[in-house]
C-alpha positions as MATLAB code, in Angstrom:
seq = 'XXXXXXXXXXXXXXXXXXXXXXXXXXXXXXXXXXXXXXXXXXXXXXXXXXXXXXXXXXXXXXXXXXXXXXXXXXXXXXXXXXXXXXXXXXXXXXXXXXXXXXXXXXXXXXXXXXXXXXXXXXXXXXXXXXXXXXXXXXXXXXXXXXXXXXXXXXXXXXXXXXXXXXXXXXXXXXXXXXXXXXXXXXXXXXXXXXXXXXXXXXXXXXXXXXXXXXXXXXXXXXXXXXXXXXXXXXXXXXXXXXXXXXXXXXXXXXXXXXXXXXXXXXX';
ca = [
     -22.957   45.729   70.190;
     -21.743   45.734   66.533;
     -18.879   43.544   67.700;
     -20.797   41.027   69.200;
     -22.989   40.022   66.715;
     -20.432   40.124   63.886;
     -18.951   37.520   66.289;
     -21.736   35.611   66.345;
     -21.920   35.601   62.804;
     -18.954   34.511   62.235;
     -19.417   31.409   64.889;
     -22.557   30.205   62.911;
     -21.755   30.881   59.501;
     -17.975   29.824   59.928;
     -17.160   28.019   63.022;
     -19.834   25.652   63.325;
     -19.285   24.116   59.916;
     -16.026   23.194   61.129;
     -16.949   21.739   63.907;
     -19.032   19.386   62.350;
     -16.701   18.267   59.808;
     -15.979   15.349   62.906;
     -19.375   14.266   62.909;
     -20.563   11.103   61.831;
     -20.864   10.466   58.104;
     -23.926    8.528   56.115;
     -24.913    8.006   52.530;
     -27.504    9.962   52.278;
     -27.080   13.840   50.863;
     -28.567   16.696   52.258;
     -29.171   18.429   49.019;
     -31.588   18.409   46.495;
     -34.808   18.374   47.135;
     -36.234   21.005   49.735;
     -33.275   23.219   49.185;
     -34.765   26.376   50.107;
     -31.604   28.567   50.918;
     -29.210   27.056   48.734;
     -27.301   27.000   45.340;
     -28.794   24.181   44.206;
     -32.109   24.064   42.318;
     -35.298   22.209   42.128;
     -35.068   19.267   39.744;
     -37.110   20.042   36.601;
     -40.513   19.803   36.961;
     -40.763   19.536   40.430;
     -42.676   22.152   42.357;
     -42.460   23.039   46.142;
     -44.421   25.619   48.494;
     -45.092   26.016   52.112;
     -47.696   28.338   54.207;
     -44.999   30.912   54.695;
     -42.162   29.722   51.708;
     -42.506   30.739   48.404;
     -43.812   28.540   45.511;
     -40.773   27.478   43.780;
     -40.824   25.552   40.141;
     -37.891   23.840   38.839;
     -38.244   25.484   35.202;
     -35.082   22.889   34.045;
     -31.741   21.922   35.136;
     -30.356   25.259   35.302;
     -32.964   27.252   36.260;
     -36.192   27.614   38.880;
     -38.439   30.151   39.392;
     -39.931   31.346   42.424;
     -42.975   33.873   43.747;
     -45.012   34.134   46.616;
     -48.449   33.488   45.683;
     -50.890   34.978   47.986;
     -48.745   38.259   48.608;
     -48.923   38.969   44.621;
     -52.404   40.190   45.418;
     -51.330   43.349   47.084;
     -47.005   42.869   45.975;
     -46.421   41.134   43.242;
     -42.859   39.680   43.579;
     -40.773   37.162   41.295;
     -37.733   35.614   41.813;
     -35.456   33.419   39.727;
     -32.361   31.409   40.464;
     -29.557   30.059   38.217;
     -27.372   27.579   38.250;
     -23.232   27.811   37.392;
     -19.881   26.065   36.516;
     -19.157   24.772   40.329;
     -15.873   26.681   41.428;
     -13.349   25.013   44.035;
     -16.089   22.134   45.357;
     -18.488   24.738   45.903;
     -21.712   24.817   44.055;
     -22.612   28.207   42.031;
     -25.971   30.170   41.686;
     -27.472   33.340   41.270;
     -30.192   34.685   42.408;
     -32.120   37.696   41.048;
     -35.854   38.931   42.454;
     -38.697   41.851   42.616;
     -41.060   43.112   44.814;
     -43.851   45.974   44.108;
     -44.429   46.945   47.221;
     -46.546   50.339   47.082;
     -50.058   48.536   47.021;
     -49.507   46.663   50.274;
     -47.977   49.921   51.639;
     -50.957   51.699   50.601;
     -53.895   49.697   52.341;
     -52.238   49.798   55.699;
     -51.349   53.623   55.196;
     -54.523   54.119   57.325;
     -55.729   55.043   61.124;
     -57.510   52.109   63.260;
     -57.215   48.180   62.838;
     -54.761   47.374   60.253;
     -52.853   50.814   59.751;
     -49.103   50.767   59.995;
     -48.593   53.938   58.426;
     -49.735   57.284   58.879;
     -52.475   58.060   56.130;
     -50.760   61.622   55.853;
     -47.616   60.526   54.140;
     -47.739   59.720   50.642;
     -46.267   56.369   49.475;
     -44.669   56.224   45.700;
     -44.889   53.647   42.966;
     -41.435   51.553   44.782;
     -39.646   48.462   43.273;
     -37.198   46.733   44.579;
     -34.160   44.416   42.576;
     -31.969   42.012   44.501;
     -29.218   40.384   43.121;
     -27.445   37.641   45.199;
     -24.511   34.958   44.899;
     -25.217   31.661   46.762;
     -22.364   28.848   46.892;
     -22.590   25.872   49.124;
     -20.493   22.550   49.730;
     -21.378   19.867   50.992;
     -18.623   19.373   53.894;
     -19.694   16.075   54.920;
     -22.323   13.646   53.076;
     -24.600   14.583   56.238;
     -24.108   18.854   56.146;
     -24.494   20.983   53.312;
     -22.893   24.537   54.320;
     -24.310   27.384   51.872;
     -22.788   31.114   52.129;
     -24.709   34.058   50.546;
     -24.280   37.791   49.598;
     -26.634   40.150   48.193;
     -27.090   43.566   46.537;
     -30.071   45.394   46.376;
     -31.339   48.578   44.691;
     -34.704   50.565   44.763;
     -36.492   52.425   42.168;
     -39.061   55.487   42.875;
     -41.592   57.822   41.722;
     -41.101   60.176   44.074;
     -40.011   60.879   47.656;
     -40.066   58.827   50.724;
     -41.020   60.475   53.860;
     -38.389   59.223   56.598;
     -40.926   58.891   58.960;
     -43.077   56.646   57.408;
     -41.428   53.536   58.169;
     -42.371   50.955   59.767;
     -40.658   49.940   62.769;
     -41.364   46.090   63.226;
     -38.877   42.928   63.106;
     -37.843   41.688   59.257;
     -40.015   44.059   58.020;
     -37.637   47.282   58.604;
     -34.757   46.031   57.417;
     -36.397   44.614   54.342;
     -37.964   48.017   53.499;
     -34.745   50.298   54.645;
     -33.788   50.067   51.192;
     -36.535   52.428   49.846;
     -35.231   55.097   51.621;
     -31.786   55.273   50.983;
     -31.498   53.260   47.272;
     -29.843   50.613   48.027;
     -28.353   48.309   50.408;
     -26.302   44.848   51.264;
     -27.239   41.259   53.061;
     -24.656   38.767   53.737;
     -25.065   35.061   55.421;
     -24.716   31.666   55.686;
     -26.596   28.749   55.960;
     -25.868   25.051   57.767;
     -28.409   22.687   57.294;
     -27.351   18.836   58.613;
     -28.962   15.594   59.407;
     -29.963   14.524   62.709;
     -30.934   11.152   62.421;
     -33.296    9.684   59.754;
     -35.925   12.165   58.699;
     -34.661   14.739   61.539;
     -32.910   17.709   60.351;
     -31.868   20.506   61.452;
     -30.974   24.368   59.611;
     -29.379   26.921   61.390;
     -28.316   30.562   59.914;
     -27.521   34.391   60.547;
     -28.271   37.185   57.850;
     -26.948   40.835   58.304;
     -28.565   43.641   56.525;
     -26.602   47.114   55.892;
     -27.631   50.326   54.079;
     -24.469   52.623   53.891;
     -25.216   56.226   54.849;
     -28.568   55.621   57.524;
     -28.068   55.988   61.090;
     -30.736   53.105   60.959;
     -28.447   50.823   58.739;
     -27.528   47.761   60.190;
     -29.446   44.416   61.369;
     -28.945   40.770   62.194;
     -30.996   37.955   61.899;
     -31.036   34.243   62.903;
     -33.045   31.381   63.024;
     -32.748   28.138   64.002;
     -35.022   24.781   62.797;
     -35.723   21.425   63.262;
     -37.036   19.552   59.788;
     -39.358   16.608   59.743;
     -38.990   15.226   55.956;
     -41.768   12.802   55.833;
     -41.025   11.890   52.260;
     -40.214   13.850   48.571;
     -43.691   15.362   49.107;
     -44.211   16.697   52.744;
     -41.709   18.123   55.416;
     -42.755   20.609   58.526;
     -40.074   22.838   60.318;
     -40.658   24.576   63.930;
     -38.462   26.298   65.227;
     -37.335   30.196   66.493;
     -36.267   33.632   64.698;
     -34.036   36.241   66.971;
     -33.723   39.421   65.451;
     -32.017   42.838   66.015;
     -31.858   46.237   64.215;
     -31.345   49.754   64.996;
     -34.639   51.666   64.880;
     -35.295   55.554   64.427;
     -35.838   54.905   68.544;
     -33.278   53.479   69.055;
     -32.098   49.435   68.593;
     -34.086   46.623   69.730;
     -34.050   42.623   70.091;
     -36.504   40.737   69.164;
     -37.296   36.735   69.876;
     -39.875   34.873   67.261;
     -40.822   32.005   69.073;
     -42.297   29.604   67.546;
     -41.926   30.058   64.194;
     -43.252   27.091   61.883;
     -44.028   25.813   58.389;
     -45.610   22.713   56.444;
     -44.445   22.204   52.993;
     -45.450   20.142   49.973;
     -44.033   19.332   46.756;
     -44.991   17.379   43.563;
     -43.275   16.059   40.571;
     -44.700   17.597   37.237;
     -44.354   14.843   34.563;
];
């Protein structure tokens, strides 16, 4: 099963880029603006956020910052990208991000509506710290292909019981971490134009914490974009997911997934 969807990786990650290096060709780039998912930054001053993306601000050239507003209530999380020298065509950024996760862990550490976690199991001040390398090139002035790969560490104040997790698509794999320290993501990203405001962004993410019999995961979605203008673009799409559980490993099929996004130009 492991061998499949490495292969599958590697088809959308590495494969399909070079397929479309014979498509048709047009002025317009796809970076820039709206470029979520990539080593390139926000111009300075401009601002993006969406219902379910985070609120990113283009601090200055070589630098944005990024949080997810309505989640800081109950985990506050920051984020913050760099830019670098570009290496070999490719362009070069870092990016480096937070998340507090104990108080959201804590209200749904309950019995009834809402509870995730059994109240019996104690859950520790937790942060997590991810570092990751993004470099993308664009292949053809109408597809931008971005590769990614990520460390990430946890910090506690105190134990973890192993069977307080919470067994659920993107949200296990995210939160693996906290019990075994630390763990790895890798990916890649290929976002091209269809034809005038119609894109499209396709991608596959896998997740691995050394030493867990629950360790490894694979994710992938695939969108459509509608860019109305520099201020408003909606996505639709799907999310397929799979992971190995403490029962055992399990597919999973998001459909639809979807998004409306705005942006503004600080002066």
């Amino acid at each position: 099963m492991k061998n499949t969807i490495l292969t599958i990786t590697i088809i959308i990650t590495v494969l399909l880029p070079l397929i479309t290096l014979s498509a048709g060709e047009s002025n317009e780039s796809t970076r820039g603006l709206w470029s979520q998912g990539t080593a390139h930054l926000l111009p300075k001053g401009r601002i993006e956020v969406g219902l379910f993306q985070p609120l990113r601000y283009g601090w200055s050239e070589n630098l944005e910052f990024a949080t997810h507003p309505l989640l800081n209530f109950l985990m506050p999380n920051l984020g913050a990208k760099w830019s670098h020298k570009p290496v070999a065509g490719f362009f070069i950024s870092t990016r480096h991000s937070f998340y507090y996760p104990t108080p959201l862990l804590r209200v749904v550490s309950r019995e009834g509506i809402g509870g995730m976690i059994s109240p019996e199991f104690n859950i520790p001040h937790m942060i997590s710290l991810y570092n990751e390398i993004l470099f993308s090139k664009q292949i053809t002035p109408n597809f931008l292909f971005t590769g990614k790969a990520g460390f990430a560490f946890a910090l506690k104040s105190g134990n973890l019981d192993s069977r307080s997790t919470i067994d659920l698509p993107l949200i296990f794999p995210r939160l693996a971490i906290f019990y075994n320290g630390y763990g790895f993501r890798f990916g890649g990203d290929l976002k091209g134009k269809l034809f005038k405001r119609w894109f499209f962004l396709v991608d596959a993410d896998l997740f691995y914490v050394p030493d867990e019999n629950e360790g490894f995961a694979f994710e992938h979605k695939g969108l459509i974009l509608w860019t109305k203008s520099a201020r408003f673009q909606i996505t639709v799409g799907y999310k397929l997911s799979y992971a190995e559980y403490p029962f055992g490993t399990q597919w999973h099929l998001l459909l639809p997934i979807f998004d409306f996004q705005w942006a503004w130009q600080l002066k």
